[in-house]
C-alpha positions in Angstrom: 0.0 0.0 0.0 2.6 2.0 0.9 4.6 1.9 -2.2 1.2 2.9 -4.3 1.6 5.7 -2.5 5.1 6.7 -3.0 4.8 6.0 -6.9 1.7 8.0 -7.1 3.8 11.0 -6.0 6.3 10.2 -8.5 3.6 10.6 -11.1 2.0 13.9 -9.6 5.3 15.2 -9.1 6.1 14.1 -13.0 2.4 15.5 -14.1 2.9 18.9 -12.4 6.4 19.3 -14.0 4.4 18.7 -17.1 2.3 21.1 -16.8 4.9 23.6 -15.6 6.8 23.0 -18.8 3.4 23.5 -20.7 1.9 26.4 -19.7 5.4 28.5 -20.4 6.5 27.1 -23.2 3.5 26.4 -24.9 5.1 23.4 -26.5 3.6 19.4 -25.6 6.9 18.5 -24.9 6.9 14.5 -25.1 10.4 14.1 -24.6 10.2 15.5 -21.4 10.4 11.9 -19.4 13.1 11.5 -21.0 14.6 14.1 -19.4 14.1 12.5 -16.0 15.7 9.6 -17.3 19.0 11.9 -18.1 18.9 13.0 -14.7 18.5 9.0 -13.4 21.6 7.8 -15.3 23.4 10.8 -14.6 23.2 10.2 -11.0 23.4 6.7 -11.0 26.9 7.2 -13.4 28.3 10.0 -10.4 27.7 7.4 -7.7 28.9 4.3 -9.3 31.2 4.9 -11.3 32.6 8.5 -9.5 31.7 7.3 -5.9 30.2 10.7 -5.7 28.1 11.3 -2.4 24.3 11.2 -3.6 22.8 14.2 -2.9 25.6 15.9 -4.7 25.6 13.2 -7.4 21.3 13.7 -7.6 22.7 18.0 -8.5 25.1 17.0 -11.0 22.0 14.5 -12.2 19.5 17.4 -12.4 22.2 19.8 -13.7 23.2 17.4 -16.5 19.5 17.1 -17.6 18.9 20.8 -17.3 21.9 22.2 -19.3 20.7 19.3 -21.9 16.9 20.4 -22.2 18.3 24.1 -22.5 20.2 23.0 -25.1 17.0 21.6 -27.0 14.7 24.3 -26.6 17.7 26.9 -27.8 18.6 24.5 -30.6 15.1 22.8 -31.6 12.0 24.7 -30.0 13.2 28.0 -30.7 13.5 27.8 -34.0 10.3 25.5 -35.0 8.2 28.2 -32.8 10.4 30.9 -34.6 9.9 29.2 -38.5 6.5 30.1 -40.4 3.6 27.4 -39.9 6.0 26.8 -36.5 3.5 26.0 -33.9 1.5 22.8 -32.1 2.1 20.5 -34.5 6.4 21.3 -35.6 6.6 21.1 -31.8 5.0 18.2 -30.9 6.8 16.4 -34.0 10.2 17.7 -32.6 9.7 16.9 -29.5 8.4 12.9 -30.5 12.0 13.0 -32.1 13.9 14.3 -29.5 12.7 11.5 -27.5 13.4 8.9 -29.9 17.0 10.1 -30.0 17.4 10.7 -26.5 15.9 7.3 -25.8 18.4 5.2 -28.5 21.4 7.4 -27.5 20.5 6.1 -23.8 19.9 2.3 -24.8 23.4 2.5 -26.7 25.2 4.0 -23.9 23.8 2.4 -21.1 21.8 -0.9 -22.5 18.8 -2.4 -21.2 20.1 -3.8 -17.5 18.4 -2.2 -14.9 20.4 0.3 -12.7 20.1 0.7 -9.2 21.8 3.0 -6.6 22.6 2.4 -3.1 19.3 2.8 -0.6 20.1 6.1 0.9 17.8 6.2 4.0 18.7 3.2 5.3 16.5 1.2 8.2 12.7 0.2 8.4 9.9 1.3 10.2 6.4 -0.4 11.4 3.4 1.7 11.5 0.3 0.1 12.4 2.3 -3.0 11.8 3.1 -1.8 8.0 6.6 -2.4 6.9 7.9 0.9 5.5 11.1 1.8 4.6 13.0 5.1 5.5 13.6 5.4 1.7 9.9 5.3 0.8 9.0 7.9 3.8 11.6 10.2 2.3 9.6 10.1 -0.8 6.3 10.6 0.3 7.2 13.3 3.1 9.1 14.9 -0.7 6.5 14.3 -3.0 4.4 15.6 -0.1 6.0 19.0 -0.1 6.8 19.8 -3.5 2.9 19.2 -4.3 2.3 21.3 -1.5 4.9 24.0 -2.7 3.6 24.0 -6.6 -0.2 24.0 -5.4 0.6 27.4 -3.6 3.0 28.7 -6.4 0.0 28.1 -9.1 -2.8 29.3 -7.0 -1.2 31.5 -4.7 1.5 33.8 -6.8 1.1 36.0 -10.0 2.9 34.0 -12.1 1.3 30.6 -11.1 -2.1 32.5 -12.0 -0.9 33.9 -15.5 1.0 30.3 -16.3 -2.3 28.0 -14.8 -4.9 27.9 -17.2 -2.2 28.6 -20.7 -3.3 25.2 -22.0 -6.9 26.5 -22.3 -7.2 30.5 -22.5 -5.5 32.8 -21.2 -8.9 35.0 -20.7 -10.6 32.7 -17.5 -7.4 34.1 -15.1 -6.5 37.2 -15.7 -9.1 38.8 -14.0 -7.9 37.6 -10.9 -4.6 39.8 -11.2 -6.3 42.8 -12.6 -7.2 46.1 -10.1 -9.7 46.9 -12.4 -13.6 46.6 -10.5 -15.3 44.1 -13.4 
């Protein structure tokens, strides 16, 4: 039960980071769990193979898969939004490509073996006589917070407000950061 729990994070975590990437970009990025997938390997490739602490190996991770996507949008997105007829669909068609690349240039350097890094929480605890580990707490009490944190940011700040509803109209929110009475 508990681990349902912990993956359904994952997914709302995943989901909002979707959305997040939507509603400023304006591009359906389908490469973007591929992205996550960088940041996996990378951190997995600083601990094993680097013997890099890993919460400093899970930063280079996330940097790695940053300074990549960046590299995308400035290379890719950028100019199909830029080119004439660039819009939904040159997007979505460069971004189903990007994660075909992404994903063969990952099988070729890495294969198909799973990869697993050292539990980092180590221990076990027994709530009403479940067995959870310290690892899977860690992940829920995150996943916990960050949905917590990117609820308030999209209902609670200016931007959040403008960025929220992008996917539909822009029209249904702004009134809620106007001063004007109607």
């Amino acid at each position: 039960m508990f681990d349902g729990i912990a993956t359904g994070l994952v997914f709302v975590i995943l989901a909002a980071g979707l959305v997040i990437i939507i509603s400023t970009s304006k591009i359906l990025f389908m490469a973007y769990g591929v992205f996550y997938t960088i940041g996996a390997y990378g951190t997995w490739y600083m601990v094993h193979y680097l013997n890099m602490p890993y919460f400093l190996a899970l930063v280079v991770g996330v940097a790695i898969a940053g300074i990549i996507s960046m590299l995308s949008y400035i290379l890719i997105f950028r100019r199909l939004m830029a080119s004439e007829g660039g819009g939904f669909l040159a997007t979505l068609i460069g971004s189903m490509g990007l994660s075909l690349i992404l994903t063969q240039g990952g099988l070729m350097l890495y294969g198909t073996l799973p990869r697993s890094i050292p539990v980092v929480f180590k221990g076990t605890i027994h709530p009403l006589g479940l067995n959870v580990t310290n690892d899977k707490l860690a992940l829920v009490v995150m996943g916990v917070v960050i949905t917590i944190f990117l609820f308030w940011v999209y209902e609670k700040t200016n931007w959040g407000v403008l960025c929220g509803p992008s996917l539909i109209s822009r029209r249904p929110r702004l009134y809620r950061v106007s001063t004007l009475p109607w």
